[in-house]
N, C-alpha and C positions, 0 to 999 in steps of 0.2 A: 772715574779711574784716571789716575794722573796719566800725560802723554810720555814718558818714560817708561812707565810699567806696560803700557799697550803696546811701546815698541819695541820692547821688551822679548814678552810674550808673540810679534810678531815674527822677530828674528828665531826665536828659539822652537815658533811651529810651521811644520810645510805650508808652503803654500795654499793649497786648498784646506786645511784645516782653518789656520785664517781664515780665508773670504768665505767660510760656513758659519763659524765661529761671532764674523762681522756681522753679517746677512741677518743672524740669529736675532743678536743684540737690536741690530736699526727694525728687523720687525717688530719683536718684543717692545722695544719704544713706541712704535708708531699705533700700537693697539692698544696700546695699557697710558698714553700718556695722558689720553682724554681724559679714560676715568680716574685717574690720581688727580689729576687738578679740577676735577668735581668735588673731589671730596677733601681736598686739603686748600683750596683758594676759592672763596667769595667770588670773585671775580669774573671765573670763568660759568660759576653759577648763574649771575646774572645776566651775562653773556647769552648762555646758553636759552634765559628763558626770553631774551630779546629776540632772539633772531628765532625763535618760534611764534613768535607775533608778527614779526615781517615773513611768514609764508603765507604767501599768495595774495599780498597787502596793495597790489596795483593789477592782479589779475586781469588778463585781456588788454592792460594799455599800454602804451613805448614807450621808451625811454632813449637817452643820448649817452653813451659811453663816451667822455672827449680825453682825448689822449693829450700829449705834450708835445707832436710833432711840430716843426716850422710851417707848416700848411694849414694850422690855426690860425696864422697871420691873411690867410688867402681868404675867410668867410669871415660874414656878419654873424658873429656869435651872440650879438645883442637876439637875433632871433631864438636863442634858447632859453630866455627869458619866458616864464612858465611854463616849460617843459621838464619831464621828472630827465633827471642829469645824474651820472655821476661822473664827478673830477677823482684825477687819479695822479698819486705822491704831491706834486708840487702845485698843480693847478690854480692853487690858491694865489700864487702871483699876481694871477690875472683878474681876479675879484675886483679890487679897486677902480682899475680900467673899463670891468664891465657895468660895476654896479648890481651888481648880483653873487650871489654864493652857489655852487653847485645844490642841488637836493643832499647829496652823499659824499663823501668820502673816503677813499681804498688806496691803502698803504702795504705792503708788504716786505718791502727789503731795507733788511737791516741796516746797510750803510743810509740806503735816503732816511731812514725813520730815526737813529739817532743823531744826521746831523742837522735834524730840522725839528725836533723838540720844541724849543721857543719859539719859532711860529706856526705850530698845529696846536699846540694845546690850547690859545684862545680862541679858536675857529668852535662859533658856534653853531655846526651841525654835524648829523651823526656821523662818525669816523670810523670806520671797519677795520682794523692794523692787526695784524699777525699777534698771536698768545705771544711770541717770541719780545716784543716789545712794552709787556707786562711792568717789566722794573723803571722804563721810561715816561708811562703815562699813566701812574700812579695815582689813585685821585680825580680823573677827567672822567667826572659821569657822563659824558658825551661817548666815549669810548665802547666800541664792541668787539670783542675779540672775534676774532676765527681762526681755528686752530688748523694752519696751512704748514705747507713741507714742499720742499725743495727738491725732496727723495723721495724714494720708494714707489709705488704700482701709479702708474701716469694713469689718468679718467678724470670723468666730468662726475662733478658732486651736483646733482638736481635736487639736493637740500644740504645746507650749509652747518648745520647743526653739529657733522661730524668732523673729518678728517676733510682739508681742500688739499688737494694739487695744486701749486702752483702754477705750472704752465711755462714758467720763465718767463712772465710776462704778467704784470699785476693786471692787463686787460682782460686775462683770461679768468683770474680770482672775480672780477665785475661782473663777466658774465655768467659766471654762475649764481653769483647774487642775483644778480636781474632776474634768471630763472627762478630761481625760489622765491622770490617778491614777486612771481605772477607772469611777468612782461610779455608779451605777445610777439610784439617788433622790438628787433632791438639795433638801432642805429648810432655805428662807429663814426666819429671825427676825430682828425689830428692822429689817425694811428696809420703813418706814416711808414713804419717798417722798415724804415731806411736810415743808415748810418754813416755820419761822413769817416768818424773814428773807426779804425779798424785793428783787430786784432783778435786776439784765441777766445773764443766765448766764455762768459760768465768770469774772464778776467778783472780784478780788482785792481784800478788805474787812479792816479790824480790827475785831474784835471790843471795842466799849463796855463790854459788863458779862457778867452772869449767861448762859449757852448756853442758850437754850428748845428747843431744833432734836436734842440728845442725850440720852444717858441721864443727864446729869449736869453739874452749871450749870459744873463749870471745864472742860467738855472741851475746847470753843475758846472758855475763858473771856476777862476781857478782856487787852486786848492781843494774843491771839493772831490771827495774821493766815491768811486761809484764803480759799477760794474758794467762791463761791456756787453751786447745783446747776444744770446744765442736766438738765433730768427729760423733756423730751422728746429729747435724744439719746440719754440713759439709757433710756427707752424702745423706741428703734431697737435699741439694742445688746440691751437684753433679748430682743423679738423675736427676733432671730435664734440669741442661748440656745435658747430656747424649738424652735424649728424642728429647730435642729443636734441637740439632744437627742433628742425623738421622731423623729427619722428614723433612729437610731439605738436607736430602743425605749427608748429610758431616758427620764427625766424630772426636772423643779422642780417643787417644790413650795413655795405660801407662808403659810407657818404664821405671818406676823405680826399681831399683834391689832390691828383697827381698819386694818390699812394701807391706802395709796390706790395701790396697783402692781395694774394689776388685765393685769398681762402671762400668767402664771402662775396656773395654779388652786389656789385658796382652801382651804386645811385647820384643823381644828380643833389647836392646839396639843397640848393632852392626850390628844387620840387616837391619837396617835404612839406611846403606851408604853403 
């Protein structure tokens, strides 16, 4: 529906007939959109039949969630060298440095996923990116969708097959992956929590200069346009990680140095190996 006719329609009905009217439509979307793009796109088909082969595909073993904070810079990351890993949006900068690729890769927001096209599409391992990025990575049988959202009923998916919550926080999309791939333990690095950039969450900003806020001053160096954190939704969504795990006996673990996420309990980096 064009944006003219919906505000349209908005001005000319009360108030709450609107936000019922809205309410109506984004549920209706979020139940029905799965099954239309089973049956009208390829894609999300084999999507669909991948990520029912990665449940419970690492059952009972850890894995390393590594984030993008600047306190990546503080650990020998050469230690996650055969460890199941996943790298999350840009991590891949650091590949050449390390000499290693993460196991996985987990992308979800729209702004980092189209303006880093040309270099994820040659990353040769499996990449997890939101159904929303369908029209940009066209072709890349490395590719798996997940059909995530930004909106509607906040929860922990303990199989990924259907609808993810986002969380406000692609960390939170990983660990629910992690969960349905098996994982037992699951240990946070570089998720940091903390932001030198300040302003209204989930604000859409260009970036002026040098990055303070990553491991590295061009990750969303300037010009790059990106969104500022909401850390207390990231929050909630953690919580319920946190819950969904241990009632399942399993657990997070946050092995990051200095960070301010005090959702999860606190491990010493090099005690792990």
């Amino acid at each position: 529906m064009p944006n003219s006719v919906k505000q349209t329609i908005k001005n000319l009905s009360p108030a709450p007939v609107w936000k019922l009217a809205s309410d109506t439509y984004w549920s209706w979307r979020n139940r029905n959109r799965h099954v239309l793009a089973q049956i009208f796109d390829y894609r999300w088909a084999e999507s669909a039949r991948k990520l029912h082969q990665f449940e419970n595909i690492h059952k009972d073993k850890r894995c390393f969630i590594i984030g993008n904070g600047p306190s990546l810079r503080q650990i020998d990351l050469s230690k996650l060298r055969g460890e199941y890993t996943f790298g999350l949006n840009r991590i891949y900068m650091l590949f050449p440095e390390l000499g290693f690729s993460t196991t996985y890769l987990v992308s979800v927001n729209d702004l980092v996923l189209e303006q880093s096209i040309a270099e994820m599409r040659p990353l040769e391992l499996p990449k997890f990116l939101t159904w929303r990025s369908r029209h940009w990575f066209h072709g890349d049988s490395r590719v798996i969708y997940l059909d995530t959202d930004f909106t509607g009923e906040e929860n922990f998916c303990p199989k990924i097959t259907g609808r993810i919550f986002e969380g406000f926080t692609v960390t939170y999309v990983a660990l629910q992956l992690a969960y349905h791939m098996g994982f037992e333990k699951v240990i946070l690095v570089g998720v940091d929590h903390n932001f030198v950039t300040k302003g209204a969450s989930n604000q859409a900003i260009v970036s002026q200069g040098d990055d303070p806020n990553h491991f590295a001053p061009n990750y969303f160096g300037k010009g790059f346009k990106w969104q500022l954190p909401d850390l207390a939704g990231s929050e909630r969504a953690y919580s319920m990680a946190r819950e969904t795990y241990s009632k399942a006996g399993r657990y997070v673990l946050d092995a990051t140095v200095g960070g301010k996420l005090n959702i999860f309990p606190k491990v010493d980096y090099y005690s792990l190996f």
